[in-house]
ZAMARGU-4260 file (C-alpha; in steps of 0.2 Angstrom, whole numbers, plus 5000, padded with zeros to 4 digits):
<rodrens>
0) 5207/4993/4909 | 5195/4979/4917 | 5181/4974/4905 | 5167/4980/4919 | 5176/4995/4922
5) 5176/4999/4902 | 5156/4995/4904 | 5154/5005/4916 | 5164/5020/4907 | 5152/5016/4894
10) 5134/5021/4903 | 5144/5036/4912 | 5149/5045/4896 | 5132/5039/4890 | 5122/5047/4903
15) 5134/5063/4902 | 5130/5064/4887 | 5111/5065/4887 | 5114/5081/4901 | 5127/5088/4896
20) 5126/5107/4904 | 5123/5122/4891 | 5135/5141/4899 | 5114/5146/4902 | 5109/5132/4918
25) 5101/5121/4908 | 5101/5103/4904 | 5103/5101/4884 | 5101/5086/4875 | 5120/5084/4866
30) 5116/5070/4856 | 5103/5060/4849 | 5107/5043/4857 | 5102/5050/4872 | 5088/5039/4873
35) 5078/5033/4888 | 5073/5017/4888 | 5064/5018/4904 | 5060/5030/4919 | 5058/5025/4937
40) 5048/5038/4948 | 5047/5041/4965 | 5035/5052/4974 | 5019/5057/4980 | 5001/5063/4970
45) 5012/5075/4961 | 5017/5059/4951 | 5006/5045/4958 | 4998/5039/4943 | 4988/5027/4952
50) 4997/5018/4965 | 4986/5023/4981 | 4972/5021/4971 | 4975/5003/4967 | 4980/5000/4987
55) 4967/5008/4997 | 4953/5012/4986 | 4947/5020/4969 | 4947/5038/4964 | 4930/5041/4960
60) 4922/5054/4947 | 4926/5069/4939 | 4942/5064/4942 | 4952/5059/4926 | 4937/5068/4915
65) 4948/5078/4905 | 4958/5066/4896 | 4957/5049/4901 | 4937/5050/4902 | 4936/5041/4920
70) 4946/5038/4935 | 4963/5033/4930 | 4971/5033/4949 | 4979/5053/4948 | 4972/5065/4958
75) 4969/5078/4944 | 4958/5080/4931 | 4968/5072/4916 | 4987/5067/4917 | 5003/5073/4928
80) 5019/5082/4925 | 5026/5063/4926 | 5015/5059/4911 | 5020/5073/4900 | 5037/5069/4905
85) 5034/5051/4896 | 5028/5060/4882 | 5041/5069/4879 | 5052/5057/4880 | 5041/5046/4867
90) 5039/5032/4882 | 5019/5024/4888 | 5014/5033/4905 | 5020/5024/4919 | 5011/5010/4929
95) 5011/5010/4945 | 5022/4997/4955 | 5005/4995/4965 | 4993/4990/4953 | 4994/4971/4947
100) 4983/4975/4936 | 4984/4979/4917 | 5004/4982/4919 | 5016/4987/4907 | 5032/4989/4915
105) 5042/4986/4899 | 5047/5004/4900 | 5048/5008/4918 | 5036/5008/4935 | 5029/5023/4946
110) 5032/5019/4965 | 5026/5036/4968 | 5010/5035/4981 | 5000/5051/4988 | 5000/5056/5003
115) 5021/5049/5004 | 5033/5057/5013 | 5054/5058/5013 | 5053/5053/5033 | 5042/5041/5044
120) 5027/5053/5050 | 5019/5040/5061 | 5006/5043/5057 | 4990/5034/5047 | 4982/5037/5032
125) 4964/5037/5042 | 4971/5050/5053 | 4981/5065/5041 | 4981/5058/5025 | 4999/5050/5025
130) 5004/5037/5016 | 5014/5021/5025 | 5025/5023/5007 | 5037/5033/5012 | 5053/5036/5000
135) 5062/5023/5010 | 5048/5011/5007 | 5047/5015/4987 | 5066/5015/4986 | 5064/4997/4994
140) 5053/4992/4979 | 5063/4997/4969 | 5076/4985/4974 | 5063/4969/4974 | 5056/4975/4957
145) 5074/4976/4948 | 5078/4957/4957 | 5061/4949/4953 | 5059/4956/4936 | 5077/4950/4932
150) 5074/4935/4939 | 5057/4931/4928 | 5069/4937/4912 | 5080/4924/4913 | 5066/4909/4921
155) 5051/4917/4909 | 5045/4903/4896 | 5031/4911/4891 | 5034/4927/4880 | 5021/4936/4889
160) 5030/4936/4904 | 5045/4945/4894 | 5035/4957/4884 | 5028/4968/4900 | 5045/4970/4911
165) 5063/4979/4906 | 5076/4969/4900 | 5090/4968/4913 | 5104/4981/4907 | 5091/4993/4904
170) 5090/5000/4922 | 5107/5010/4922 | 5103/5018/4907 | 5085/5024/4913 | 5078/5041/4917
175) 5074/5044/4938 | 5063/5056/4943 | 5059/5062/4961 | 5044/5074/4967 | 5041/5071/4984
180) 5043/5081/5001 | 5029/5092/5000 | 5020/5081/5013 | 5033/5083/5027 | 5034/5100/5025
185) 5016/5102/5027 | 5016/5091/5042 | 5029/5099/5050 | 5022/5116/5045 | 5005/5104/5056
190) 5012/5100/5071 | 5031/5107/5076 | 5038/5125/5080 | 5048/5137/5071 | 5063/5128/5080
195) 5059/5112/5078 | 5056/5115/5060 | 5074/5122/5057 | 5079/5106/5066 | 5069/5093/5053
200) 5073/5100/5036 | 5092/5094/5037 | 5085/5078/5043 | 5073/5077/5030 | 5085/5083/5016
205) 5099/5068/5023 | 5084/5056/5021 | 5083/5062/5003 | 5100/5060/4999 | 5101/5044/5006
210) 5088/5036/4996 | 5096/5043/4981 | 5112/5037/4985 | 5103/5017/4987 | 5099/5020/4970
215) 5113/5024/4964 | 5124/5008/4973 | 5109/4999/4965 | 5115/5006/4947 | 5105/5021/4942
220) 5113/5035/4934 | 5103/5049/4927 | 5093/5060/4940 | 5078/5071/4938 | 5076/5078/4956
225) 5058/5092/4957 | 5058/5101/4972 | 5044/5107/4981 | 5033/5118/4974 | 5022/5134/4982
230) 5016/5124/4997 | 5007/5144/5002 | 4998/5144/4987 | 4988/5130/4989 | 4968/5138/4989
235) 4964/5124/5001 | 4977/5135/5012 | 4973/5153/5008 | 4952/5152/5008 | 4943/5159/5022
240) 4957/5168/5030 | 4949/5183/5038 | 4958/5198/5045 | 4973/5193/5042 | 4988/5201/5049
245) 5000/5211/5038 | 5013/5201/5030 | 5004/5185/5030 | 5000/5185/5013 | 5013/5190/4998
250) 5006/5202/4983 | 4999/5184/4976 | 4989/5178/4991 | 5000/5165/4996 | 5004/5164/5015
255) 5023/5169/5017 | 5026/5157/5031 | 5022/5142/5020 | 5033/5145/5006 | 5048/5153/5017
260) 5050/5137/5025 | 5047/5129/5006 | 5062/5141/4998 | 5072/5136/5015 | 5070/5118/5010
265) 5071/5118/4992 | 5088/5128/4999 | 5095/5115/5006 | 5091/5101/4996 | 5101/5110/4980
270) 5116/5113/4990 | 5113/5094/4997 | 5112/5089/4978 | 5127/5099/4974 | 5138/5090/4985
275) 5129/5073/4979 | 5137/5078/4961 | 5155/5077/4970 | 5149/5059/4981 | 5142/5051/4965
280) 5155/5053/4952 | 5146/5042/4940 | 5128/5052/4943 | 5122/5064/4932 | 5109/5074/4945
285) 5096/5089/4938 | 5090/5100/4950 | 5075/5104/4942 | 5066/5122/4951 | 5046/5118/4952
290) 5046/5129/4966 | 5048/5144/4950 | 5037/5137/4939 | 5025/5135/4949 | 5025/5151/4955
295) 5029/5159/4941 | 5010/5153/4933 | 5002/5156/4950 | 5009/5175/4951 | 5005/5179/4932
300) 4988/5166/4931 | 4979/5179/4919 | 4995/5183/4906 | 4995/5164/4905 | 4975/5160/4901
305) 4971/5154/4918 | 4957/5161/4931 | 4961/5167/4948 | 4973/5154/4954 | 4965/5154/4972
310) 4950/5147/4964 | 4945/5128/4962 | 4936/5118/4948 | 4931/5104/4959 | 4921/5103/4977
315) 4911/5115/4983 | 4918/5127/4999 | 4907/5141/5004 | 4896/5146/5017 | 4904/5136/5030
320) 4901/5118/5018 | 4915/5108/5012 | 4911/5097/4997 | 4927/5087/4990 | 4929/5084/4975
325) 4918/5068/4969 | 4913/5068/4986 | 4893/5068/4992 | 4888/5075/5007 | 4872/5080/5017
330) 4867/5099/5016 | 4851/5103/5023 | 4844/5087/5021 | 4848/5087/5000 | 4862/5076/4994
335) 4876/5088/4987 | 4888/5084/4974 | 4908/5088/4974 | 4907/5090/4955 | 4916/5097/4942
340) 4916/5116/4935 | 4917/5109/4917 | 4930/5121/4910 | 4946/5114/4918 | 4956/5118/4905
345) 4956/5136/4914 | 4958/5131/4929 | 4978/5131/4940 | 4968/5120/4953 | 4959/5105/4951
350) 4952/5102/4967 | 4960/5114/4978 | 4975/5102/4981 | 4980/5097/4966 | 4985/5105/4949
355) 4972/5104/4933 | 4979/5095/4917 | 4980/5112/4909 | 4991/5117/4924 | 5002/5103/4923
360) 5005/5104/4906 | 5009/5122/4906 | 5021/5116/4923 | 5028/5104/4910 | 5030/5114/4896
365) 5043/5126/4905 | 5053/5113/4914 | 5056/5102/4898 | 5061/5117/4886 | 5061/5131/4896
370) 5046/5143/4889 | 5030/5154/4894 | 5016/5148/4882 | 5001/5160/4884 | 4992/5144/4875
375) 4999/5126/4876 | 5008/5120/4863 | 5018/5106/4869 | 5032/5102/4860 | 5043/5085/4859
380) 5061/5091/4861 | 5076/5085/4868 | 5079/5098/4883 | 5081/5099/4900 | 5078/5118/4911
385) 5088/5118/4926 | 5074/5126/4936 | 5057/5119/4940 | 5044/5117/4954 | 5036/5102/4964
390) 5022/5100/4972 | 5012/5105/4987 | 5003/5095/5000 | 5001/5076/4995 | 4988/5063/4998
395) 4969/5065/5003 | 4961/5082/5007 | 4957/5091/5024 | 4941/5095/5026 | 4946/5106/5042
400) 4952/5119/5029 | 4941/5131/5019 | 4938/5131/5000 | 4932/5147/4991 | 4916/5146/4983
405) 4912/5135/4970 | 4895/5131/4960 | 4886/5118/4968 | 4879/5102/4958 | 4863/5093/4968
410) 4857/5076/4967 | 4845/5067/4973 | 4849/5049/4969 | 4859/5040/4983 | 4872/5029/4973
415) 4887/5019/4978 | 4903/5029/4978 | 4921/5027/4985 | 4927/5038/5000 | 4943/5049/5001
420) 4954/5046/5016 | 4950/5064/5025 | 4964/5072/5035 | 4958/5075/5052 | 4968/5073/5067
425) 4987/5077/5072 | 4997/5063/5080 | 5014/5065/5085 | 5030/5066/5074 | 5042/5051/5080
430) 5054/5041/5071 | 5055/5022/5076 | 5064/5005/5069 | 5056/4995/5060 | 5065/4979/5066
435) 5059/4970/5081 | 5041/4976/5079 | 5031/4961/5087 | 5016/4958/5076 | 5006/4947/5083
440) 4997/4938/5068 | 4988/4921/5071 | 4973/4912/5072 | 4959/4910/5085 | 4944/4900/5087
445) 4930/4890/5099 | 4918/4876/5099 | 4921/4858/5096 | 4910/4850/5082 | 4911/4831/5080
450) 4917/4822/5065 | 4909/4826/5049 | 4897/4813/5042 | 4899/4808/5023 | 4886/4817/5014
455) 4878/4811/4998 | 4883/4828/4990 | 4891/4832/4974 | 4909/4841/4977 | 4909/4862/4973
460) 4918/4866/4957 | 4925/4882/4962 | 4934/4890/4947 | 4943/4901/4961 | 4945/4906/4978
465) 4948/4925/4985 | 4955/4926/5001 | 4956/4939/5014 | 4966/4938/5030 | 4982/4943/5038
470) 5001/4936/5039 | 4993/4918/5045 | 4988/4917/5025 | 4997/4932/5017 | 5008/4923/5001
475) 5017/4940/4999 | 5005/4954/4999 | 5015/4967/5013 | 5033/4959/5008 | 5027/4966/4991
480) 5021/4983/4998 | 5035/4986/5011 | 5049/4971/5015 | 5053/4956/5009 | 5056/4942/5022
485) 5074/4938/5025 | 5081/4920/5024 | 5078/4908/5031 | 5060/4909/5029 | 5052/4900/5015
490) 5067/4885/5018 | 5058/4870/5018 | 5046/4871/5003 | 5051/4885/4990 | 5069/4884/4997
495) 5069/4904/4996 | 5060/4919/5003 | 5042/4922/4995 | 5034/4933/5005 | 5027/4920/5020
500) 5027/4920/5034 | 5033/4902/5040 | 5045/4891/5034 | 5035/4884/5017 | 5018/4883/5015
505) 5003/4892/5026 | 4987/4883/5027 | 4979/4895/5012 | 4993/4884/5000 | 4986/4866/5007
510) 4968/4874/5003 | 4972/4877/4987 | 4982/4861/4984 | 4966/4852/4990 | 4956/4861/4978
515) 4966/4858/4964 | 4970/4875/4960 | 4988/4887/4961 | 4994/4895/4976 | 4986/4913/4976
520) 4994/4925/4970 | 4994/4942/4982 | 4984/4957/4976 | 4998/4970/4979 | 5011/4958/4969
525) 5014/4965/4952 | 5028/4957/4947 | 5024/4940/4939 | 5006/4936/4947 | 4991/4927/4940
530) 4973/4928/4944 | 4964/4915/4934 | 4960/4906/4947 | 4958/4917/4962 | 4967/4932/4972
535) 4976/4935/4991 | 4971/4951/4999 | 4978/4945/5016 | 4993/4956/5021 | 5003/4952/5036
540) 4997/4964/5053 | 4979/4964/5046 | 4966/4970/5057 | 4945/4969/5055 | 4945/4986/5062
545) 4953/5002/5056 | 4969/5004/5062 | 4976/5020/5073 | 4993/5014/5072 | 5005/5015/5060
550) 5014/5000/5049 | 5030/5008/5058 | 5026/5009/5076 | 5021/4992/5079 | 5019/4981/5061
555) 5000/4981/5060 | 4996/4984/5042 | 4988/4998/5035 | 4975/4986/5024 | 4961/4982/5037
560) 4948/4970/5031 | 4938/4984/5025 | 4952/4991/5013 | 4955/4972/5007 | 4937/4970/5002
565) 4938/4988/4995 | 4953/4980/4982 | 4941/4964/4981 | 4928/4977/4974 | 4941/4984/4962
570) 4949/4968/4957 | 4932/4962/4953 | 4927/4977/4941 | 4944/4981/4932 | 4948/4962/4929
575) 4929/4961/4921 | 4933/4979/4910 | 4949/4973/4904 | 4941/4956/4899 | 4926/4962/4891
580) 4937/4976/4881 | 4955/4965/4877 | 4951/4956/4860 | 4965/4948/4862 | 4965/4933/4874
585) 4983/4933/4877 | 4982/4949/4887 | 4969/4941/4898 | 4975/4922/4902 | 4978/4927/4919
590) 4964/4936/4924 | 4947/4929/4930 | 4934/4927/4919 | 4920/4938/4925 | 4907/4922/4928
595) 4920/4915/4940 | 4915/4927/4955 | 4898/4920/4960 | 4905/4902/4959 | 4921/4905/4968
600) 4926/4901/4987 | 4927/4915/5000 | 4941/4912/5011 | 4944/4922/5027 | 4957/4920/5041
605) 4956/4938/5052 | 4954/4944/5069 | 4971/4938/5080 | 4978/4956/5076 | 4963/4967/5082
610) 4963/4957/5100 | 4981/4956/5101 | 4982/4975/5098 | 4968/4976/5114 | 4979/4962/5125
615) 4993/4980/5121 | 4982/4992/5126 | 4965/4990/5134 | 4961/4984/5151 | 4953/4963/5150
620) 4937/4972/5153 | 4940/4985/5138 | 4945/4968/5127 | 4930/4962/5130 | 4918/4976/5128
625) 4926/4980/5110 | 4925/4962/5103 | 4906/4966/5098 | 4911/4982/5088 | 4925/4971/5082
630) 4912/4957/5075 | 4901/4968/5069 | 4913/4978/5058 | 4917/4960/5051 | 4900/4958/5046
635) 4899/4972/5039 | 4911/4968/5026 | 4904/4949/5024 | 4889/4959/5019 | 4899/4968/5005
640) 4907/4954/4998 | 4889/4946/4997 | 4883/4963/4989 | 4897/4961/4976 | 4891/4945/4972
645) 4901/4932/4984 | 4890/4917/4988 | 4902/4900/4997 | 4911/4909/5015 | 4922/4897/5024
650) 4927/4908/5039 | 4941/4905/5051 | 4939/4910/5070 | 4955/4914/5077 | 4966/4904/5088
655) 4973/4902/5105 | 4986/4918/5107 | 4990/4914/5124 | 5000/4899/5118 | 5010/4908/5105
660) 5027/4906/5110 | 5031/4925/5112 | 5015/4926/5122 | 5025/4912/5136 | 5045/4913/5132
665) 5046/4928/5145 | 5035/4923/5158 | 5043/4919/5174 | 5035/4914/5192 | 5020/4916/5185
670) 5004/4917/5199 | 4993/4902/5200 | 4981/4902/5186 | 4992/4912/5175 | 4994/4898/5163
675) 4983/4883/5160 | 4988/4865/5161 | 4996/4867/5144 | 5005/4882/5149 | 4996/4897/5138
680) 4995/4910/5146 | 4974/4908/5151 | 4967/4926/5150 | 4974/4929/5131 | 4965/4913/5128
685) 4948/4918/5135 | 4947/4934/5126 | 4949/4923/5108 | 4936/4911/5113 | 4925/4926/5119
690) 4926/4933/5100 | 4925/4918/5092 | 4909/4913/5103 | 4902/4929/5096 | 4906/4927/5080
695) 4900/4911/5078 | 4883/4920/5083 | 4885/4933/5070 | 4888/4919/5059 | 4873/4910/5062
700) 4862/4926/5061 | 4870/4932/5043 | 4864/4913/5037 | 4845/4922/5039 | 4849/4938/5033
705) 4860/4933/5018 | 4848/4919/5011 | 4859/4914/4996 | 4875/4914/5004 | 4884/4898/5010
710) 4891/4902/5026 | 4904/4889/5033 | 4912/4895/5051 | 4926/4886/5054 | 4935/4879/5072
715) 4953/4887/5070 | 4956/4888/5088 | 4949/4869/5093 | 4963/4863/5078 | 4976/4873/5084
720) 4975/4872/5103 | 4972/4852/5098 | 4989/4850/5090 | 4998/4861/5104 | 4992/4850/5119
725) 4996/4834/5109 | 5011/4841/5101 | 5023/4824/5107 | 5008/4812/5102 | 5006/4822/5085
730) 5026/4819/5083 | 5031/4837/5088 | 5043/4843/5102 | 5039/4856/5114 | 5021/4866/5107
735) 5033/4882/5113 | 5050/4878/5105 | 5055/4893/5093 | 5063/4887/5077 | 5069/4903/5071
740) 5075/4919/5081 | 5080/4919/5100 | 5068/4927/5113 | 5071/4930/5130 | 5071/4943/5145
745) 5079/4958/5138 | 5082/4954/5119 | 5071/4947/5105 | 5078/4944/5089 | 5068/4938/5076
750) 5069/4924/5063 | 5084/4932/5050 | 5089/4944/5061 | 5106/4948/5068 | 5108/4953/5088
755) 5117/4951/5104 | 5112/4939/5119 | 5125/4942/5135 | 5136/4949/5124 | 5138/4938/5110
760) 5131/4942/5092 | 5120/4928/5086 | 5110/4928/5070 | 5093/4920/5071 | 5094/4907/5058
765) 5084/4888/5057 | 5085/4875/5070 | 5090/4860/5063 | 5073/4852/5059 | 5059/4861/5055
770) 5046/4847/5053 | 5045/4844/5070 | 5042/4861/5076 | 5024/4867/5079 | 5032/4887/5079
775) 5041/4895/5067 | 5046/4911/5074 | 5040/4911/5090 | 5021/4922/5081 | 5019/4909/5066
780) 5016/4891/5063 | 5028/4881/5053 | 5026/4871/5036 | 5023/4854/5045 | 5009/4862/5060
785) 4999/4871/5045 | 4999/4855/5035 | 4994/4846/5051 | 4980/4859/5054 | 4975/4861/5037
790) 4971/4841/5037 | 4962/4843/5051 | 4949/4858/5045 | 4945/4854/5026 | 4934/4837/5030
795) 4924/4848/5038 | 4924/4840/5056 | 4929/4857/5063 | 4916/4866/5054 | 4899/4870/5057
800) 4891/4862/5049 | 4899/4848/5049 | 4903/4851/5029 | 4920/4846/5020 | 4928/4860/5010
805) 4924/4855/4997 | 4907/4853/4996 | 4904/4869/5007 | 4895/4876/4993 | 4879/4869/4995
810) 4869/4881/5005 | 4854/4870/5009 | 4864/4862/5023 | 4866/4879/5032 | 4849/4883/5034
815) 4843/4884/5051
</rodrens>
């Protein structure tokens, strides 16, 4: 027998062992070497142990009160059936894949996200609640986590680096846990009929197995699958009904309808994972029956030391007021608070949504080793019950749906707290490809300053810069969340992929260099980042305005500026926890310290996305009439970053989109005045210079307003439409040549990509030299144009004032 085959006979038997099926339907531990030395998870809030949290916003109090004491990213009261899970198994809780900060993923990593779904919803987390990190996506993760961390293992010189990630051949012999689906069935259950419904389950279920099946071609082994629990039990489903009809609820008070089309689910997927069992020969798959337990503590709530189970512990629903859970709200001109009820512990449902600590536990208990406790005592044993539950409904709350009455708590102090993401509206269910989404992401600007004068000013020592932008200075923020770039992108510089758009270097990595300081490392980037000196918050399809458009229809990311400087707000207070609590100073080397916030450099490069969306969609006159909405929500945000204590701003406009290559490539017989003398396409080009005129003027106005704030406003467009008009002068070839991917009437295949142009199949690689190509891929600049531009902004004769970077700290200068 070959050596690897032996190997993998090894891990098979070894896995078998560690599930080996008892004559009862339960999964008994046969041995004491079964021993997981991690567990990977994939999910929704069921499991999410703070992966949402970390992306789009804090959860705020009571939340987490029971055990951890404070917020701790799970959407309960204290810890998850994943947690105990890790208990029991003698393992840390998981972190998640999400959060950069304070990670330990020596023993395994949470993708699990609320709000996630098995299918593509489109549909936004602003609109219902659903989160753009679908199973697909996490399983996606997945594959970048297992190459990146293996990667940093054998490069890492710094112990550190070793000590928080797995060690390579530990992955085929870790535990994988699923709990996810919930959320497509309660959006089907939202917005199809009973046909269509029949319809999406198998399509959902196929979905399912496929992802499993990734995982399994990428080495794991042992499968914990949950199916999906009472979704008809849910309080926030069953309060306020009023004359119902008969049969709509069961003897428990769930709705039948809800839970019929669960049982019909949960059907298929166990047949589904049976035939998975005869696919996978080398899988060990547990069907574990949440649906049961769950149901089994809801329909006997009393025997078991619970309350009614229709009743919630936090948020306030009654009398026609919705109050979520550490939410305020205005009731008759009184501030009202969506607090806690202070005995969780006897609670099935935290917050109407979600299950209480005590609940989970119970939940726990019965799927590990298989009993009824009337009082919690967990116990650590090696046993697996084949029969289970999942989880209902993920993500953020609806407030369209009534809660029963709960005590009220009243405040009358106005402080700062963080939002939920409310479910409001229905879009409709579509599934679309990813590939070939256009995502128009570059730069714009206006006005033409003259050259800086040399100013007897000593230059800003800033200790760190924070940036905030989209894919024209992401380093790997949405490559990290969604997709990794293909090759050849990252060619010319880093000589592989690293999550930029362009060929090497964007105009944020000259910035830096020029500053004396590393390239930033992205927010969302967990594996192998360091913040000592500064954070990216950019992600690629970034928008100043909320988007109401899905990552999957047309690329625009689901991290807006107000969700980046919503991270900024958490980076800036976890990093200062951890540092002021971590005695040791190892743990902390790659964090900021917390006096480096005020000193530091704001960098901002947004805005091309949010009028490239309106050049899609809205009439010239509608582009224009939304661009003062547009500005101000970016003030707005400028406002908070000064509130949180950011005092230097250097602020792009945005560039000339008209001359984007995609903007010109198809245009044929165009009518005069279509194009300018330069051949951009004229109209696109006013509407930039019409924002950035108008955001020059918010600018200038913020300068009184914000009187300790250096506000440096930056000519983006003048540079770039400088270098495109003199391209051949500069040493370029054609402003509109397209080094990577083929674009043209009827096809567009973009840089990495494989397609068909008049029937021949051609990948979209490199032209043969970069450096003297202004466009990368036809939407972003190369290596050699962003090191041209860069030169041309950080003297400072683009800026007004007329101030080098470097010294754009001192704020005298700006005052009017």
């Amino acid at each position: 027998m070959h050596k690897w085959d032996l190997e993998k006979l090894k891990i098979v038997i070894l896995v078998l062992a560690c599930v080996a099926r008892s004559g009862r339907g339960r999964w008994i531990s046969a041995s004491a070497q079964c021993k997981f030395p991690a567990i990977y998870n994939f999910g929704d809030t069921n499991s999410d142990t703070g992966g949402v949290s970390a992306a789009f916003g804090p959860i705020p109090s009571p939340y987490g009160e029971t055990f951890f004491r404070r917020p701790a990213g799970r959407y309960s009261d204290g810890r998850l059936i994943i947690d105990f899970m890790a208990e029991n198994l003698g393992l840390p809780y998981l972190s998640p894949y999400l959060d950069s900060l304070g990670r330990d993923f020596r023993h395994g990593a949470n993708f699990a996200a609320g709000g996630s779904t098995i299918i593509i919803q489109n549909e936004t987390i602003w609109e219902s609640g659903i989160s753009p990190f679908l199973l697909d996506v996490q399983t996606t993760q997945f594959d970048q986590f297992k190459l990146r961390t293996y990667d940093l293992y054998q490069q890492a010189t710094d112990p550190l680096d070793k000590a928080k990630i797995p060690r390579p051949n530990e992955f085929s012999r870790a535990l994988y846990t699923f709990d996810i689906g919930q959320n497509d069935l309660s959006a089907a259950a939202r917005k199809l009929t009973g046909a269509q419904l029949q319809a999406v389950i198998p399509q959902i279920v196929n979905r399912f197995a496929a992802a499993l099946t990734r995982l399994y071609q990428q080495g794991a082994r042992a499968f914990w699958i949950h199916n999906v629990g009472p979704i008809g039990c849910m309080p926030v489903a069953t309060l306020y009904i009023r004359n119902q009809k008969p049969g709509l609820l069961d003897k428990v008070g769930c709705i039948n309808g809800l839970n019929n089309m669960v049982v019909e689910f949960n059907r298929q997927l166990k047949a589904r994972v049976n035939n998975l069992r005869a696919e996978l020969p080398h899988a060990a798959l547990n069907y574990v029956d949440i649906y049961s337990a769950k149901y089994d503590l809801i329909s006997n709530a009393k025997i078991y030391g619970f309350r009614d189970p229709m009743k919630i512990c936090c948020g306030i629903h009654e009398s026609n007021m919705d109050v979520w859970c550490g939410q305020r709200a205005m009731i008759n001109d009184t501030e009202v608070f969506g607090g806690s009820c202070g005995t969780a512990e006897t609670y099935i449902s935290w917050d109407g949504v979600h299950f209480s600590e005590a609940a989970n536990h119970w939940i726990a208990n019965l799927v590990l080793n298989g009993s009824r406790p009337s009082k919690i005592a967990f116990k650590q044993k090696h046993v697996i019950y084949n029969g289970g539950i999942n989880l209902v409904l993920m993500g953020p709350h609806d407030p369209t749906l009534k809660n029963a009455p709960r005590r009220l708590y009243i405040t009358y102090a106005r402080t700062h707290y963080s939002k939920f993401f409310l479910c409001k509206t229905q879009t409709k269910l579509a599934s679309m490809e990813l590939s070939g989404i256009l995502v128009l992401c570059v730069s714009i600007s206006l006005l033409l300053p003259s050259k800086a004068e040399e100013l007897p000013l000593s230059p800003c020592d800033y200790p760190a810069v924070y940036n905030f932008g989209d894919s024209n200075s992401d380093t790997g923020g949405i490559s990290a969340a969604f997709y990794p770039p293909a090759p050849p992108s990252g060619e010319t510089f880093f000589h592989r992929p690293v999550g930029r758009a362009s060929d090497g270097r964007l105009i944020i990595d000259f910035i830096a260099e020029h500053l004396g300081i590393p390239y930033l490392s992205p927010y969302l980037d967990s594996i192998g980042s360091n913040y000592r000196h500064g954070a990216n918050f950019a992600t690629g399809g970034a928008t100043i305005m909320q988007p109401n458009e899905s990552w999957f229809e047309n690329g625009v990311s689901p991290f807006p500026l107000e969700i980046q400087v919503e991270q900024y707000t958490q980076f800036n207070d976890r990093t200062t926890y951890f540092v002021n609590q971590e005695k040791k100073k190892s743990s902390t080397k790659r964090l900021p310290k917390p006096e480096v916030f005020v000193k530091a450099l704001f960098t901002l490069d947004i805005g091309q996305n949010d009028i490239t969306a309106g050049i899609r969609k809205l009439s010239l006159e509608e582009q224009k009439a939304v661009i003062p909405k547009i500005v101000s929500y970016y003030s707005t945000q400028l406002k908070n970053l000064y509130e949180k204590g950011a005092r230097t701003f250097w602020i792009h406009n945005t560039g000339p989109i008209g001359c984007l290559p995609v903007a010109t490539v198809k245009v044929q017989d165009p009518i005069p005045g279509y194009l300018d003398e330069h051949g951009c396409v004229k109209n696109q080009n006013e509407i930039a210079i019409q924002f950035n005129k108008e955001l020059k003027d918010e600018v200038l106005q913020l300068r009184t307003e914000l009187y300790d704030a250096s506000l440096v406003y930056v000519d983006m467009y003048t540079a770039k439409y400088e270098l495109i008009k003199t391209a051949e002068n500069q040493g370029f070839g054609d402003p509109f040549q397209i080094c990577c991917g083929y674009h043209g009437i009827g096809y567009d295949i973009w840089c990495g990509k494989k397609g068909t142009v008049n029937g021949n199949e051609v990948s979209a690689d490199s032209c043969p030299d970069p450096s003297v190509v202004i466009s990368w891929d036809g939407v972003h600049y190369s290596e050699a144009a962003n090191r041209w531009i860069a030169d041309h902004i950080i003297n400072g004769s683009l800026s007004d004032p007329p101030i080098a970077i470097t010294r754009a700290c001192h704020k005298q200068l700006l005052v009017p």
